[in-house]
Biopython code that builds the backbone (N, CA, C, O; Angstrom):
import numpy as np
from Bio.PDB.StructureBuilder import StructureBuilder

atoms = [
    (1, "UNK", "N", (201.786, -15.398, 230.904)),
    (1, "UNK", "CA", (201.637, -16.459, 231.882)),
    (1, "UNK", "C", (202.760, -17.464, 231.675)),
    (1, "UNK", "O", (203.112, -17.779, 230.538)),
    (2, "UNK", "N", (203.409, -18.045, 232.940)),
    (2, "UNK", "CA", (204.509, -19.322, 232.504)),
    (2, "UNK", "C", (203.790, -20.174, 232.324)),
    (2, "UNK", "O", (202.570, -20.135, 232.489)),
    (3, "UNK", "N", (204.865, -21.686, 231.710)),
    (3, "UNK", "CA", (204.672, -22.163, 231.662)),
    (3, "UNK", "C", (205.625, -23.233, 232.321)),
    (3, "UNK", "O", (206.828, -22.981, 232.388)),
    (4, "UNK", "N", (205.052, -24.584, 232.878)),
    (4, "UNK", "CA", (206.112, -25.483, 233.271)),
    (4, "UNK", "C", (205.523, -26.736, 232.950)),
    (4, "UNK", "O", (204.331, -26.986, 232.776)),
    (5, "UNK", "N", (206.655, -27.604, 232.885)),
    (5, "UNK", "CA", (206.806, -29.028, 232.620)),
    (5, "UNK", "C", (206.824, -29.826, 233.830)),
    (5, "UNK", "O", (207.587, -29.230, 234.589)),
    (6, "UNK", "N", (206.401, -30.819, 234.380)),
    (6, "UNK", "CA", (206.599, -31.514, 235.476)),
    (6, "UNK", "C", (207.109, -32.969, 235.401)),
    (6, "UNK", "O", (206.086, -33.628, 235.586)),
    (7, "UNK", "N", (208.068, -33.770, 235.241)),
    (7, "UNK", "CA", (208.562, -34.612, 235.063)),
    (7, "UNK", "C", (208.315, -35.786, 236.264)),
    (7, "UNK", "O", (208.484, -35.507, 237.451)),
    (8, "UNK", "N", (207.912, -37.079, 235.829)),
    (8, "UNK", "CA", (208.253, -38.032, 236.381)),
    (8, "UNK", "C", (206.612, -37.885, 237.911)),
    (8, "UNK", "O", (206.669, -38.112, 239.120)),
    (9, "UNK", "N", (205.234, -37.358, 236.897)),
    (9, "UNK", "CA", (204.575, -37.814, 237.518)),
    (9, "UNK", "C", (203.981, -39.070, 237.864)),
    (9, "UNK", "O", (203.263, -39.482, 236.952)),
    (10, "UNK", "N", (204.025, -39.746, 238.759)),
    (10, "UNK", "CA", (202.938, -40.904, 239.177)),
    (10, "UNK", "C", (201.952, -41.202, 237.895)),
    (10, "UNK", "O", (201.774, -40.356, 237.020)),
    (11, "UNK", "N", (201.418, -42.315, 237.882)),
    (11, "UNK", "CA", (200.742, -42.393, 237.196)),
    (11, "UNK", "C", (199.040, -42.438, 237.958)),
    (11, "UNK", "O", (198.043, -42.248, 237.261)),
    (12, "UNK", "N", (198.989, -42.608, 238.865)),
    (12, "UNK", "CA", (198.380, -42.828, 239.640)),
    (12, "UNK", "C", (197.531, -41.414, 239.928)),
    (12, "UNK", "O", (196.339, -41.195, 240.142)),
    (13, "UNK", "N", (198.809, -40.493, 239.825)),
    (13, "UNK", "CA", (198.811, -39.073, 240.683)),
    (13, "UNK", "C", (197.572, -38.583, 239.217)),
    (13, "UNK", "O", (196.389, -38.251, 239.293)),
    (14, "UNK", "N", (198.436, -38.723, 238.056)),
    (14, "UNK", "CA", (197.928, -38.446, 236.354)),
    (14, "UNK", "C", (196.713, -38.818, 236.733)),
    (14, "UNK", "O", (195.892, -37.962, 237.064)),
    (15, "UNK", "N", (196.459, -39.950, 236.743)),
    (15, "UNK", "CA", (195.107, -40.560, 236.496)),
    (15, "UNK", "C", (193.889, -39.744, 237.309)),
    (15, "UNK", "O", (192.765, -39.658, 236.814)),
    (16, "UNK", "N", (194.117, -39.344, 238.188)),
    (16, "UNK", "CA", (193.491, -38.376, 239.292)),
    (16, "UNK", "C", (193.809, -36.916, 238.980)),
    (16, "UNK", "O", (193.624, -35.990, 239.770)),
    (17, "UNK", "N", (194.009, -36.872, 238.484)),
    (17, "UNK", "CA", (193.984, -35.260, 237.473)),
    (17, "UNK", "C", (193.376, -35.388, 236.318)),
    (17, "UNK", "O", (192.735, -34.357, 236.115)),
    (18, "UNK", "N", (193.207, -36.446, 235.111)),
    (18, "UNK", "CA", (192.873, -36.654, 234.347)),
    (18, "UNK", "C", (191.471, -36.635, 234.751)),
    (18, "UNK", "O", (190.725, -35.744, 234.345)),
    (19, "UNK", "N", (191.059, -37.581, 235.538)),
    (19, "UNK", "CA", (189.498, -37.783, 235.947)),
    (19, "UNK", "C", (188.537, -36.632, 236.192)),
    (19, "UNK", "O", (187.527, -36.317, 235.564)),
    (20, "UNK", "N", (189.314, -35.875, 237.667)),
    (20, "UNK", "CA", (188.978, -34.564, 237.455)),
    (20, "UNK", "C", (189.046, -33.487, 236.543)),
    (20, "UNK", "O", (188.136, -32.662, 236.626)),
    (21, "UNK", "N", (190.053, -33.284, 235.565)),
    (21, "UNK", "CA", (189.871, -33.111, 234.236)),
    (21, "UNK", "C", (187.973, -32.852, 233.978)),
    (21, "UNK", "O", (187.158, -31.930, 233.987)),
    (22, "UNK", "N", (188.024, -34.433, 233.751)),
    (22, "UNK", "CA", (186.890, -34.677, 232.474)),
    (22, "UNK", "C", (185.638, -34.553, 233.953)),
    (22, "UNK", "O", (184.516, -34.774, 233.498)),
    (23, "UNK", "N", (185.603, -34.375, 234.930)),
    (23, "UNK", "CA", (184.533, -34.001, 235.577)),
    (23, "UNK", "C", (184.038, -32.684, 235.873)),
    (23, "UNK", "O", (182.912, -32.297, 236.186)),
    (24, "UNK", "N", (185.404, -31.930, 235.664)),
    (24, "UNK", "CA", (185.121, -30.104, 235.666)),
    (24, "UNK", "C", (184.755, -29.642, 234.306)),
    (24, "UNK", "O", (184.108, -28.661, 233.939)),
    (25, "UNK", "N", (185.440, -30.773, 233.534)),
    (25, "UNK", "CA", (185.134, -30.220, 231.795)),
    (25, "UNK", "C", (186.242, -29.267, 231.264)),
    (25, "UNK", "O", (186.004, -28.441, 230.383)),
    (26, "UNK", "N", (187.701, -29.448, 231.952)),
    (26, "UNK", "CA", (188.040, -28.663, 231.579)),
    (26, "UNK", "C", (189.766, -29.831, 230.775)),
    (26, "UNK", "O", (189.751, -31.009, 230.418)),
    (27, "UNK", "N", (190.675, -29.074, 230.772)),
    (27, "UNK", "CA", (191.968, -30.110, 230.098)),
    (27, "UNK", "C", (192.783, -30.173, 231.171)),
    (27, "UNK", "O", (192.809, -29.307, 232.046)),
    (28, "UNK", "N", (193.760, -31.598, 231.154)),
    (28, "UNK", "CA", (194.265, -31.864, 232.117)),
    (28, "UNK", "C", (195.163, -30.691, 232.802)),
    (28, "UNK", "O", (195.318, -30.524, 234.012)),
    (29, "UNK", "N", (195.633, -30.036, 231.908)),
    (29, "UNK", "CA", (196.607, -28.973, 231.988)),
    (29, "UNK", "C", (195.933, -27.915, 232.781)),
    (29, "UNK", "O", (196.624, -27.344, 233.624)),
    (30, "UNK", "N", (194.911, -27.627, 232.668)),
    (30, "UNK", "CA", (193.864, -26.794, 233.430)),
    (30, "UNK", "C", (193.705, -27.418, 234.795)),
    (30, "UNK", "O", (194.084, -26.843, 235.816)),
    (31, "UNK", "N", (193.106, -28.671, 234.790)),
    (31, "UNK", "CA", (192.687, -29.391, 236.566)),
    (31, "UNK", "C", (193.996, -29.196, 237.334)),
    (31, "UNK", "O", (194.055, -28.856, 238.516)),
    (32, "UNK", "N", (195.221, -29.493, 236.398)),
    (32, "UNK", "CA", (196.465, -29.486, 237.369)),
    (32, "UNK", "C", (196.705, -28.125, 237.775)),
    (32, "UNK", "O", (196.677, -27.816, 238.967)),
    (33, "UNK", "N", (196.964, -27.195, 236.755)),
    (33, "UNK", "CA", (196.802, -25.811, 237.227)),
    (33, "UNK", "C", (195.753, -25.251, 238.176)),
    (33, "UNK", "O", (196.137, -24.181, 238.647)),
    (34, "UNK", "N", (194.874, -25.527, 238.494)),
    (34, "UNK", "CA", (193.427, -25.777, 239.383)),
    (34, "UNK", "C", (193.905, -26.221, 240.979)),
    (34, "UNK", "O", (193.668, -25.593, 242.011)),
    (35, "UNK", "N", (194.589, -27.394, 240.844)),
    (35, "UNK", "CA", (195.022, -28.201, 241.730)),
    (35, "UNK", "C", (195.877, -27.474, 242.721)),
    (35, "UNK", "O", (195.550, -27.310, 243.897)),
    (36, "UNK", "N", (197.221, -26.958, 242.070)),
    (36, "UNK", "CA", (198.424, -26.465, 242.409)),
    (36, "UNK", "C", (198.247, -25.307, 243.316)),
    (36, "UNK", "O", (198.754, -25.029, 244.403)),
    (37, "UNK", "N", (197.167, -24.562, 242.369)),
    (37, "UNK", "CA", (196.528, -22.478, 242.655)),
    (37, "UNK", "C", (195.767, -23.283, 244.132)),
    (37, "UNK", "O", (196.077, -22.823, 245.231)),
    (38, "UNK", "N", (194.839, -24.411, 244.064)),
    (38, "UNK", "CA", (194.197, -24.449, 245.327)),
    (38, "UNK", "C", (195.039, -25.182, 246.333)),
    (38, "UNK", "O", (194.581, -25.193, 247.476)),
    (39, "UNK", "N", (196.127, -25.768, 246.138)),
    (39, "UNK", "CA", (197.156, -26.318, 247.529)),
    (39, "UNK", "C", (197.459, -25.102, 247.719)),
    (39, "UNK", "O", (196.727, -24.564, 248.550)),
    (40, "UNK", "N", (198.317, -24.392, 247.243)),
    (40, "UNK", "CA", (198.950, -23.203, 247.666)),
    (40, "UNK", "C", (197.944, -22.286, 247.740)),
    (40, "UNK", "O", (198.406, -21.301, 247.163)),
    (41, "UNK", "N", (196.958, -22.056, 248.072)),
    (41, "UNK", "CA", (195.868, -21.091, 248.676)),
    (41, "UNK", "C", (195.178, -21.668, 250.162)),
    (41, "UNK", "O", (194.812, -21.004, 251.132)),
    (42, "UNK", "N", (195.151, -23.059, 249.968)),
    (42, "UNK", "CA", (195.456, -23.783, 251.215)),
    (42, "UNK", "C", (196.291, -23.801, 252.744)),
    (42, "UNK", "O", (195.994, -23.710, 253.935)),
    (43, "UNK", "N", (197.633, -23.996, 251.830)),
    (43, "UNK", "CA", (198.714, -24.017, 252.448)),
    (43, "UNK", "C", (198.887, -22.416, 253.277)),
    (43, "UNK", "O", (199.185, -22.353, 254.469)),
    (44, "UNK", "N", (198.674, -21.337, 252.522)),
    (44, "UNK", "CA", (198.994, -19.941, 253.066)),
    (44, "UNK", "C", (197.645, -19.852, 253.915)),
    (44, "UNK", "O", (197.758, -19.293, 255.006)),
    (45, "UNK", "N", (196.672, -20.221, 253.640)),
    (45, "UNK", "CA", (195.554, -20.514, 254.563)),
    (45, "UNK", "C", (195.949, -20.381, 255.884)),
    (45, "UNK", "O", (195.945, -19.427, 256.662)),
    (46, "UNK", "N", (196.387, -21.867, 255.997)),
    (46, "UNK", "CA", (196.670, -22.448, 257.142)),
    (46, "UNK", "C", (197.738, -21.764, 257.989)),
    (46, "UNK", "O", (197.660, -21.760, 259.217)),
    (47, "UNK", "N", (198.650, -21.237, 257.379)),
    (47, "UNK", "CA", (200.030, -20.344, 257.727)),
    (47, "UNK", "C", (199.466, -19.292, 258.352)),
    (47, "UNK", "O", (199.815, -18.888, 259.461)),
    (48, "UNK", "N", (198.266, -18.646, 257.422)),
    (48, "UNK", "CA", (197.740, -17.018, 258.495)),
    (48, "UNK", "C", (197.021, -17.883, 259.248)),
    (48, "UNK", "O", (197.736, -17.939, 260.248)),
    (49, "UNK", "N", (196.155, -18.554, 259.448)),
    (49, "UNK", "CA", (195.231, -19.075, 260.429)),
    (49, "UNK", "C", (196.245, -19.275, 262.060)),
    (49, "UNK", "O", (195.878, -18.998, 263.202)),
    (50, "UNK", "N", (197.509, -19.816, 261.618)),
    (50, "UNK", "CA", (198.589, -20.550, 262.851)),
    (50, "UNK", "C", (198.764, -18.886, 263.304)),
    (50, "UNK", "O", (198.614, -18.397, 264.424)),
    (51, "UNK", "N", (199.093, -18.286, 262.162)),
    (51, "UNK", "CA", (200.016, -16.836, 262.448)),
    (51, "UNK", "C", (198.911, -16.114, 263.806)),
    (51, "UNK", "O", (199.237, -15.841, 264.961)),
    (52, "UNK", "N", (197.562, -15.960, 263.135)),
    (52, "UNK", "CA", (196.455, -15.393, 263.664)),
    (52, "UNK", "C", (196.273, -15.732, 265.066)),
    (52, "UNK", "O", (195.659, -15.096, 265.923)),
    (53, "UNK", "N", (196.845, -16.733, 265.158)),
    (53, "UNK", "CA", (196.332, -17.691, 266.611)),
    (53, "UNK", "C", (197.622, -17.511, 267.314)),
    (53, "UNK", "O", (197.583, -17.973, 268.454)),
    (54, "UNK", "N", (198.664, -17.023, 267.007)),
    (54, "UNK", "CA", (199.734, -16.659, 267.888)),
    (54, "UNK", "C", (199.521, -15.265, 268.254)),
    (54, "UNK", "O", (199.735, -14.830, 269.385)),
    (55, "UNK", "N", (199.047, -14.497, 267.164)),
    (55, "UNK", "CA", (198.976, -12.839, 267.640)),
    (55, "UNK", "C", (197.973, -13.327, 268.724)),
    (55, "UNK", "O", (198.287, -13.556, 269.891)),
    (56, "UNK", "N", (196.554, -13.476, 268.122)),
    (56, "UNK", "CA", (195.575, -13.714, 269.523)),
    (56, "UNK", "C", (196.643, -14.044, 271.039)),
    (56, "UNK", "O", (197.106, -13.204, 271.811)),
    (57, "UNK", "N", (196.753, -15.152, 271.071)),
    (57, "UNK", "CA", (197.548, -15.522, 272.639)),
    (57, "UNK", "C", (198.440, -14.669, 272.866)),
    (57, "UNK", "O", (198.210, -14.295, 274.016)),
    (58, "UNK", "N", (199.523, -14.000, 272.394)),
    (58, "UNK", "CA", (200.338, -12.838, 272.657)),
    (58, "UNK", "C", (199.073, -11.777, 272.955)),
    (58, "UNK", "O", (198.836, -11.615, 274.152)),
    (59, "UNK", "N", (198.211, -11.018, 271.985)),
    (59, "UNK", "CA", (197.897, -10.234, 273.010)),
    (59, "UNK", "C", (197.019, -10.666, 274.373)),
    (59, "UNK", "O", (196.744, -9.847, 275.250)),
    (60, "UNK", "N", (196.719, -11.723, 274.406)),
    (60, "UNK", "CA", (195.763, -11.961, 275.626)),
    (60, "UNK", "C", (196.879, -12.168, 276.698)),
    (60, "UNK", "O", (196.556, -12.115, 277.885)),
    (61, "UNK", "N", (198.314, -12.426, 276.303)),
    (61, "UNK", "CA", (199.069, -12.497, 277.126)),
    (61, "UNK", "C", (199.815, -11.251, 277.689)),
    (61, "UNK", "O", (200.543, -11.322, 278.679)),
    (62, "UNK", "N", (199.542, -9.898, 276.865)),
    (62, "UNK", "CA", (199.691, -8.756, 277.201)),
    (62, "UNK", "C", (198.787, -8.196, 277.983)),
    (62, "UNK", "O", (199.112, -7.490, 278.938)),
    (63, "UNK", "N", (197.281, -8.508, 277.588)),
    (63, "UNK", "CA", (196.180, -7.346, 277.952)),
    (63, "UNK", "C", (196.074, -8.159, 279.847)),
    (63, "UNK", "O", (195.303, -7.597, 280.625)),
    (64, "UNK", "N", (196.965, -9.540, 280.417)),
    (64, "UNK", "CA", (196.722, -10.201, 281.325)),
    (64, "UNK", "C", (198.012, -9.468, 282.252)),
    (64, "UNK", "O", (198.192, -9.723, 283.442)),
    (65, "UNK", "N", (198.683, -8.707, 281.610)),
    (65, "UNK", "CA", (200.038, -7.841, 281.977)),
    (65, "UNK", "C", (199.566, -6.568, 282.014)),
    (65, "UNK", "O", (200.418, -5.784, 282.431)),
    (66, "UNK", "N", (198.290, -5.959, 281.669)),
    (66, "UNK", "CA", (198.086, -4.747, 281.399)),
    (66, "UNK", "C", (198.185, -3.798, 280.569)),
    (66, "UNK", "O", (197.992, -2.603, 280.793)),
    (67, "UNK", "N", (198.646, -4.554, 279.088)),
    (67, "UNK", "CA", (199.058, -3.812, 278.117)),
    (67, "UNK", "C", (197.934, -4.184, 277.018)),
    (67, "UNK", "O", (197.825, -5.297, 276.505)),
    (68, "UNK", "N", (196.990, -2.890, 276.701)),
    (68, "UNK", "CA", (196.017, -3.629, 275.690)),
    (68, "UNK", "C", (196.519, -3.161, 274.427)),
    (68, "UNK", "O", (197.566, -2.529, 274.286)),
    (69, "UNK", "N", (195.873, -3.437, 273.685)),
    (69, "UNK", "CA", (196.112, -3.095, 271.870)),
    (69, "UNK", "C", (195.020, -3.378, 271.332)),
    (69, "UNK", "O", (194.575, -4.521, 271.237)),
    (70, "UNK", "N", (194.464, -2.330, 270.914)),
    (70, "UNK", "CA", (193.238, -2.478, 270.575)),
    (70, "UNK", "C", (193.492, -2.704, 268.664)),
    (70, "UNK", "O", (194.471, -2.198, 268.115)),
    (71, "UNK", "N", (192.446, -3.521, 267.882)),
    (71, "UNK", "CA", (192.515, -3.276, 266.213)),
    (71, "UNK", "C", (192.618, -1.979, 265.866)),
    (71, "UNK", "O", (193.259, -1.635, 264.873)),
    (72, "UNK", "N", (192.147, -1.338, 266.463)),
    (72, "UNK", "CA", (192.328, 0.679, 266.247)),
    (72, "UNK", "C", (193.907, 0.910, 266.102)),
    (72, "UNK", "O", (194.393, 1.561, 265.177)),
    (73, "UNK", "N", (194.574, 0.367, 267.014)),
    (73, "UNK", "CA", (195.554, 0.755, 267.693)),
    (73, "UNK", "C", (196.185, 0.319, 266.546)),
    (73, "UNK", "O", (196.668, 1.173, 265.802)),
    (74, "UNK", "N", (196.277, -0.916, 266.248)),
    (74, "UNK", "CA", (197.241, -1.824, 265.417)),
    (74, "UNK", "C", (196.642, -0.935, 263.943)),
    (74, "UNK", "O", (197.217, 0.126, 263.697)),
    (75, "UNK", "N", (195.704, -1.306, 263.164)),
    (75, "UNK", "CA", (195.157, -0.844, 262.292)),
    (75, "UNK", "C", (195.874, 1.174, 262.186)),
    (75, "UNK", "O", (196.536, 1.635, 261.256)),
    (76, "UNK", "N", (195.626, 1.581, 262.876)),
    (76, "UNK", "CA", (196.427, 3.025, 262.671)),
    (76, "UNK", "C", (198.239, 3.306, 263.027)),
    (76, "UNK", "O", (198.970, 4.240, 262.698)),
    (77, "UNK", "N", (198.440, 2.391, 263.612)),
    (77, "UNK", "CA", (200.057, 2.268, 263.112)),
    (77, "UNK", "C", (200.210, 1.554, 261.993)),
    (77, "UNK", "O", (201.318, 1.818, 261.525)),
    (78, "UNK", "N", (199.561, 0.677, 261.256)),
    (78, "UNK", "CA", (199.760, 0.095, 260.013)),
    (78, "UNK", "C", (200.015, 1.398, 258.758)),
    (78, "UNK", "O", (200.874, 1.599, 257.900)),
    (79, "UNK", "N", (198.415, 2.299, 259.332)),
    (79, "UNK", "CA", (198.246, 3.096, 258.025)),
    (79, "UNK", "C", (199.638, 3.926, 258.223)),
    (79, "UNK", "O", (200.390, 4.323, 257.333)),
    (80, "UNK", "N", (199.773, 4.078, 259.643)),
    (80, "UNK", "CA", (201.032, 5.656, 259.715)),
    (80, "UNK", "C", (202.130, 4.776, 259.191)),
    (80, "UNK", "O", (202.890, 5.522, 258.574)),
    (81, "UNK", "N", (202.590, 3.486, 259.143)),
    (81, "UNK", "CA", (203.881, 3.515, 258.655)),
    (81, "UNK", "C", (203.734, 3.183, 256.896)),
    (81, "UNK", "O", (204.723, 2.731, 256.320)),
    (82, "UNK", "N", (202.605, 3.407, 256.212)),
    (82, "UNK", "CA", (202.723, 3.698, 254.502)),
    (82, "UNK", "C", (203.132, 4.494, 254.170)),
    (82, "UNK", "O", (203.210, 4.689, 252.958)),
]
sb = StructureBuilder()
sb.init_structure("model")
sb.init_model(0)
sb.init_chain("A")
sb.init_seg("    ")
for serial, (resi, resn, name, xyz) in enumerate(atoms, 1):
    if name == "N":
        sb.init_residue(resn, " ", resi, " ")
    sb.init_atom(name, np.array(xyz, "f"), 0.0, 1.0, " ", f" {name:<3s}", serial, name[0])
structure = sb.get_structure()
């Protein structure tokens, strides 16, 4: 597992890691690692959620052209191109 150093945190920011710290029971080094794993599980969240919501309107903007695509459809060209 790495490890990293983070320089020139807030103290403010500390203090709010520290707290949560001692409310999960675990060490600061842990809540921050905690912290980081759940923004960035967040963040990619939100990225497929946007992504998801563009495929949706593209195909509703196809199947309104006559072109459907069914999950079958998509789902078995996925597997054929492994």
């Amino acid at each position: 597992m790495a490890t990293i150093a983070i320089e020139n945190v807030p103290d403010t920011v500390y203090l709010h890691i520290e707290k949560l710290a001692r409310i999960r029971g675990v060490s600061v080094s842990k809540a921050a690692t905690d912290l980081l794993a759940e923004a960035i599980a967040g963040e990619f969240g939100e990225a497929e959620k946007r992504l998801l919501a563009e495929i949706r309107a593209d195909r509703e903007a196809m199947a309104k052209r006559g072109v459907w695509i069914t999950d079958d459809d998509i789902r078995t060209a996925k597997n054929e191109g492994r």
